[in-house]
N, C-alpha and C positions, 0 to 999 in steps of 0.2 A: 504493500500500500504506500510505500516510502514513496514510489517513482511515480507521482499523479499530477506533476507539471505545474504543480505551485514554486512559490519562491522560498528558497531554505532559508530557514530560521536564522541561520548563523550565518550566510551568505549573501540573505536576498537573491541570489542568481536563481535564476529556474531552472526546477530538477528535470530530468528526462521522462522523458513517458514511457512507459511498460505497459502493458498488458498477453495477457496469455488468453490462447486459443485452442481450448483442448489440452492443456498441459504444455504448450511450447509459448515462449517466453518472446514477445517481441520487443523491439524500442521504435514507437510509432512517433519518437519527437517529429521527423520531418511533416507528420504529419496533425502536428499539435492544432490546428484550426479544427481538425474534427473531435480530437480524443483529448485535449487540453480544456484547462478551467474555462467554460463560458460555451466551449464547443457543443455541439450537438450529442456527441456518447461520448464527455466527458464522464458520465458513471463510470465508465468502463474501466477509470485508468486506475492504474496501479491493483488491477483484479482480472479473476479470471472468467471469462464472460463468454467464452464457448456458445456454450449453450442459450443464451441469450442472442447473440448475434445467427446462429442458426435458426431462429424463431423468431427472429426480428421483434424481440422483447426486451422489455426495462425491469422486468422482477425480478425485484431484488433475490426472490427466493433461487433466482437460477444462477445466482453469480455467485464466486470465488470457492466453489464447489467444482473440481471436472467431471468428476463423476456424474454429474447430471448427462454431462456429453454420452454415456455407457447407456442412456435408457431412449438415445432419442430415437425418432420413429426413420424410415429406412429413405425419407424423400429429407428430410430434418439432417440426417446426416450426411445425406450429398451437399447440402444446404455448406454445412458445417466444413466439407473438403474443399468447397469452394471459394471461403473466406481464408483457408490455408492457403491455398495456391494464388490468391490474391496478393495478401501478402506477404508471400515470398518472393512471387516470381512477378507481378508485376508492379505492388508499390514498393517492393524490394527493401521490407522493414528487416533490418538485421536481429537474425535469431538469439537471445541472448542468452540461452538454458531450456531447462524444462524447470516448471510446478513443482514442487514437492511439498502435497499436502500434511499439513501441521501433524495429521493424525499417521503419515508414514515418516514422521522422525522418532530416534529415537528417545528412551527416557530419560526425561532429566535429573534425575531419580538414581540410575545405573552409577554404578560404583565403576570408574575408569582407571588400570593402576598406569603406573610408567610407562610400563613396556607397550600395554597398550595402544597408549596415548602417543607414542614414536612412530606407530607404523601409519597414523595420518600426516605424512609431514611435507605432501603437493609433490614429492617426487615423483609420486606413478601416475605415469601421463595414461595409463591404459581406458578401455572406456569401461564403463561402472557398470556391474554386471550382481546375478543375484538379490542380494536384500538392498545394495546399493543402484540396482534397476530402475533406470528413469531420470538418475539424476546427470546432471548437465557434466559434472567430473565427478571424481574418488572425493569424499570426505576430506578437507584440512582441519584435524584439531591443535587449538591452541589452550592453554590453562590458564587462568587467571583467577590469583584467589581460592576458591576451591569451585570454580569454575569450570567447565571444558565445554568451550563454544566451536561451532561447525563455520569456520571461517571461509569457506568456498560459496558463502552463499553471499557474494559482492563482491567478495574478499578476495577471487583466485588471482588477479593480477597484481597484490601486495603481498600475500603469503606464497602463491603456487611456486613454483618452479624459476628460479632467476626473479622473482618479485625481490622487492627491499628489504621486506620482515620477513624471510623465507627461513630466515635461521630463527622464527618463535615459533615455527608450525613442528605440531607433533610436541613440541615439549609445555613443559609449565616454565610459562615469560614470564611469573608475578614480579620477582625479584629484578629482571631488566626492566619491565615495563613501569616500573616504580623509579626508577633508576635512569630511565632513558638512556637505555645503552646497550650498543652492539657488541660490547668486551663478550668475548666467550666463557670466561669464568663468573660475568654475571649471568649470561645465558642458561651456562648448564649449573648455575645455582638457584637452588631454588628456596632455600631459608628465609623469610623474611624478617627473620623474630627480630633483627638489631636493627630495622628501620625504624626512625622518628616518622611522628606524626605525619607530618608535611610530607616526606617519602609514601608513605601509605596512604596518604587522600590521592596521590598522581597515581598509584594503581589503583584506587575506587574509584576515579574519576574515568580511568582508561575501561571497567570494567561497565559503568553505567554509559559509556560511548557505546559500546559494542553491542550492550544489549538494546537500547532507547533510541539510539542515533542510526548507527549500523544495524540493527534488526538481525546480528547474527544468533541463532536459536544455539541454545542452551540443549547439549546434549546428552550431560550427565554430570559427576564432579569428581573431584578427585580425593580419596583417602587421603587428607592431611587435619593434622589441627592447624586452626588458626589464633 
């Protein structure tokens, strides 16, 4: 819902427009006069509206659900292929992922130990297969606090592969991210107990970005005291 083409808070610029079609994730800014604030299926933006735009309806009940797109009727769903192939292939909106509904992540709840948590760290470029089915790449976790956030969801071009914070993914940042800092002995430390105050609000401030600003979901935490 982040990307609905209003002006960011902390920027004033205007955000980009998104919306998804059946589970695939478009950026329809160039086409912000229709799907931007004031435009005509401004509803749409920053949801998933599938099924909506195949029934050339505004109910609310049919949006940011795909699965509604699973029950449409068999002319509804040509309906539905043909707003894909719109735009892709003639208003040529760049695909930016797939949906991954709230309710196929996982819990945030789950207990993540170390070793776990390393083997999301945006190396493997492979495409996501299994229980990771449907999503746009591999999981990136990062830890924070006794956090561990899915940072590929915005995030793959800052944590993935050659990104700048590449070396927080997979592990627990609390101790750099506090610290602001690329040293590798802050990296792969992860003790916070000797920070002052001031140090620990710069990682609970980093920690309510990620969830509040960045929107990245919270996948589980991590066995630590804090």
């Amino acid at each position: 819902r982040h990307f609905d083409g209003t002006a960011d808070d902390n920027s004033d610029e205007e955000k980009k427009v998104y919306l998804s079609v059946g589970g695939t994730v478009f950026d329809v800014s160039k086409g912000r006069e229709f799907y931007g604030p004031g435009g005509p299926y401004e509803v749409f933006a920053g949801r998933e509206c599938g099924a909506a735009l195949a029934t050339m309806s505004f109910d609310e009940e049919l949006l940011d659900d795909p699965s509604h797109c699973d029950t449409l009727g068999v002319g509804d769903k040509s309906q539905l292929d043909d707003w894909l192939e719109k735009f892709e292939h003639y208003r040529c909106y760049p695909i930016k992922g797939k949906l991954v509904p709230d309710a196929k992540l996982p819990s945030s709840d789950r207990i993540i130990s170390m070793e776990e948590l390393a083997k999301y760290d945006g190396m493997n470029q492979e495409k996501p297969t299994g229980e990771n089915a449907g999503y746009g790449t591999l999981p990136i976790y990062l830890g924070a606090l006794d956090k561990v956030f899915d940072v590929s969801f915005g995030g793959v071009h800052m944590y993935g592969k050659d990104g700048p914070y590449n070396r927080f993914a997979g592990k627990d940042a609390s101790r750099a991210l506090a610290l602001m800092s690329f040293d590798v002995k802050d990296v792969e430390n992860t003790d916070i107990s000797d920070l002052d105050e001031k140090k620990v609000k710069v990682l609970k401030d980093w920690v309510t970005s990620f969830e509040e600003k960045k929107g990245y979901p919270v996948v589980g935490k991590m066995d630590k005291k804090l």
